[in-house]
N, C-alpha and C positions, 0 to 999 in steps of 0.2 A: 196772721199769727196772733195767738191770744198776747196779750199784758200784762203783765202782772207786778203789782208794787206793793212790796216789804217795806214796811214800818216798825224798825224796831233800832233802840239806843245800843242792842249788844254787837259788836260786828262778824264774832264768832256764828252767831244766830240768825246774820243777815248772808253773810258767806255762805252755810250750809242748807238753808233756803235757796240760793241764791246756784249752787252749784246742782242742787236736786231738782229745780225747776229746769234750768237752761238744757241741763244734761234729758232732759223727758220732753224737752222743744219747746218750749215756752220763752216769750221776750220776757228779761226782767230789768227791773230799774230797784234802786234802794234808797231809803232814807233813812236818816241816824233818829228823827225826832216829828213829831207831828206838824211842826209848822212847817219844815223841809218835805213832808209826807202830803199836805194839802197843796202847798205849792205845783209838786209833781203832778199830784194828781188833775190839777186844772190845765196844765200844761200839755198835758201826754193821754187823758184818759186812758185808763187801764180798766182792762174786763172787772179783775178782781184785787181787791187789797187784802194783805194779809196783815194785821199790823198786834204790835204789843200794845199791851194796857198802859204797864206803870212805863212811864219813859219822865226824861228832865222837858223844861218848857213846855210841851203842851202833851198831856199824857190822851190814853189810848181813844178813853169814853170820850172826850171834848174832839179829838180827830174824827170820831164815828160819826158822832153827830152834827160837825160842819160839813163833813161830805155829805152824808144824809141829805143835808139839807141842797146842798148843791146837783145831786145826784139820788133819790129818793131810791131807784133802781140797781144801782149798783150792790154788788154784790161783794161784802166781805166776811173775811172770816181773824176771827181775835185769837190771839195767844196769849198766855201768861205763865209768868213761875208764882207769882201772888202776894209775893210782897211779905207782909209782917202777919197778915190773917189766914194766908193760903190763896190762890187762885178760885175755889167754887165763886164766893161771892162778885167776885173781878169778871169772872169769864158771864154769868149769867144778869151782872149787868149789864153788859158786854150786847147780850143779848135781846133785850130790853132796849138799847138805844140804835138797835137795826142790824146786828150781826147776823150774819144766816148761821156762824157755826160757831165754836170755842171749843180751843184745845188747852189743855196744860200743860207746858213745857216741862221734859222733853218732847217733842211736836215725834210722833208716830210717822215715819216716813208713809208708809203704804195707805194710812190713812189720811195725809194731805194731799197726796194722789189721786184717790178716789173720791174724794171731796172736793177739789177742783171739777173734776172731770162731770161728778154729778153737779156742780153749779152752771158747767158751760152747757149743760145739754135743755 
Protein backbone atom coordinates (compact mmCIF):
# COMPACT_ATOMS: atom_id res chain seq x y z
CA UNK A 1 0.00 0.00 0.00
CA UNK A 2 1.45 3.41 -0.92
CA UNK A 3 2.45 6.02 2.02
CA UNK A 4 1.81 8.97 2.23
CA UNK A 5 3.02 11.83 4.82
CA UNK A 6 1.29 15.41 5.36
CA UNK A 7 3.22 17.97 6.56
CA UNK A 8 1.38 20.78 7.57
CA UNK A 9 0.80 23.15 11.17
CA UNK A 10 -3.20 23.34 10.16
CA UNK A 11 -5.06 20.24 11.61
CA UNK A 12 -8.24 21.16 9.68
CA UNK A 13 -5.89 20.72 6.42
CA UNK A 14 -4.26 17.73 7.75
CA UNK A 15 -7.77 16.07 8.48
CA UNK A 16 -9.04 16.76 5.03
CA UNK A 17 -5.94 15.41 3.34
CA UNK A 18 -6.02 12.89 5.67
CA UNK A 19 -9.69 11.59 5.27
CA UNK A 20 -9.39 12.12 1.09
CA UNK A 21 -6.31 10.08 0.92
CA UNK A 22 -7.38 7.02 3.32
CA UNK A 23 -11.07 7.18 1.90
CA UNK A 24 -9.08 6.54 -2.12
CA UNK A 25 -6.74 3.68 -0.14
CA UNK A 26 -3.83 5.22 0.62
CA UNK A 27 -1.80 4.64 4.15
CA UNK A 28 -1.48 8.00 5.85
CA UNK A 29 0.67 9.36 8.73
CA UNK A 30 0.52 13.36 9.83
CA UNK A 31 2.68 15.83 11.16
CA UNK A 32 1.89 19.21 12.86
CA UNK A 33 5.52 20.76 11.79
CA UNK A 34 8.68 19.88 9.81
CA UNK A 35 10.86 18.47 12.50
CA UNK A 36 7.88 15.93 13.43
CA UNK A 37 7.62 15.57 9.52
CA UNK A 38 11.52 14.62 8.97
CA UNK A 39 11.33 12.40 11.88
CA UNK A 40 8.46 10.38 10.39
CA UNK A 41 9.86 10.43 7.42
CA UNK A 42 13.12 8.50 8.51
CA UNK A 43 11.16 6.32 10.40
CA UNK A 44 8.30 5.03 8.10
CA UNK A 45 9.59 6.12 4.54
CA UNK A 46 6.63 7.12 2.60
CA UNK A 47 6.17 7.04 -1.22
CA UNK A 48 5.27 10.70 -1.25
CA UNK A 49 5.12 13.81 1.12
CA UNK A 50 2.71 16.37 0.73
CA UNK A 51 3.79 19.06 3.01
CA UNK A 52 3.06 23.14 3.73
CA UNK A 53 5.53 25.85 3.19
CA UNK A 54 4.99 28.35 5.99
CA UNK A 55 4.81 26.20 9.23
CA UNK A 56 6.40 27.26 13.13
CA UNK A 57 10.01 25.52 13.83
CA UNK A 58 10.99 24.25 10.74
CA UNK A 59 9.07 25.64 7.70
CA UNK A 60 8.28 23.80 4.46
CA UNK A 61 11.69 24.76 2.04
CA UNK A 62 14.18 23.63 5.04
CA UNK A 63 11.93 20.18 5.33
CA UNK A 64 12.30 19.81 1.31
CA UNK A 65 15.55 20.13 1.30
CA UNK A 66 16.73 17.83 4.38
CA UNK A 67 14.70 15.03 2.87
CA UNK A 68 16.12 15.83 -0.44
CA UNK A 69 18.96 15.31 0.97
CA UNK A 70 18.27 12.24 2.79
CA UNK A 71 16.13 10.82 -0.09
CA UNK A 72 17.25 12.69 -3.44
CA UNK A 73 14.18 10.37 -5.11
CA UNK A 74 11.56 10.78 -3.31
CA UNK A 75 8.72 12.28 -4.42
CA UNK A 76 6.74 15.37 -3.07
CA UNK A 77 4.42 17.79 -3.62
CA UNK A 78 4.02 21.46 -1.57
CA UNK A 79 1.10 23.33 -0.64
CA UNK A 80 0.58 26.81 0.42
CA UNK A 81 -2.07 29.65 1.33
CA UNK A 82 1.33 32.12 1.06
CA UNK A 83 1.57 34.02 3.79
CA UNK A 84 1.93 37.88 3.62
CA UNK A 85 3.16 38.02 -0.24
CA UNK A 86 0.78 35.31 -1.76
CA UNK A 87 1.66 31.51 -2.29
CA UNK A 88 3.33 32.04 -6.25
CA UNK A 89 6.65 32.87 -4.90
CA UNK A 90 6.44 29.95 -1.90
CA UNK A 91 5.08 27.31 -4.21
CA UNK A 92 7.83 27.93 -7.10
CA UNK A 93 10.35 27.96 -4.57
CA UNK A 94 9.03 25.07 -3.44
CA UNK A 95 10.05 23.87 -6.62
CA UNK A 96 13.45 24.86 -6.99
CA UNK A 97 14.35 23.04 -3.72
CA UNK A 98 12.84 19.48 -5.33
CA UNK A 99 9.09 19.61 -5.39
CA UNK A 100 7.69 17.73 -8.20
CA UNK A 101 4.37 19.67 -7.73
CA UNK A 102 2.64 22.98 -5.85
CA UNK A 103 -0.66 23.68 -5.13
CA UNK A 104 -2.20 26.78 -3.55
CA UNK A 105 -4.52 26.21 -0.96
CA UNK A 106 -7.47 25.56 -1.20
CA UNK A 107 -5.66 22.14 -2.44
CA UNK A 108 -8.16 21.04 -5.60
CA UNK A 109 -9.49 17.65 -4.48
CA UNK A 110 -9.50 15.84 -7.97
CA UNK A 111 -6.29 17.34 -8.68
CA UNK A 112 -4.30 15.93 -5.82
CA UNK A 113 -5.73 12.68 -6.98
CA UNK A 114 -4.51 12.67 -10.19
CA UNK A 115 -1.17 14.05 -9.10
CA UNK A 116 -0.52 11.35 -6.84
CA UNK A 117 -1.45 8.83 -9.05
CA UNK A 118 0.60 10.38 -11.93
CA UNK A 119 3.75 10.35 -9.28
CA UNK A 120 3.26 6.59 -8.43
CA UNK A 121 3.19 5.43 -11.98
Amino acid sequence: MTKILIIDDEEPIRKMLRMLLEKNGYDVMDAHNGIQGVKLFKEHGPDIIITDLIMPDKEGLETIREIKEISPDIKIIAISGGGVVGPDMYLEMAKKFGAQYSFAKPVNNDEMLSTIKELLT
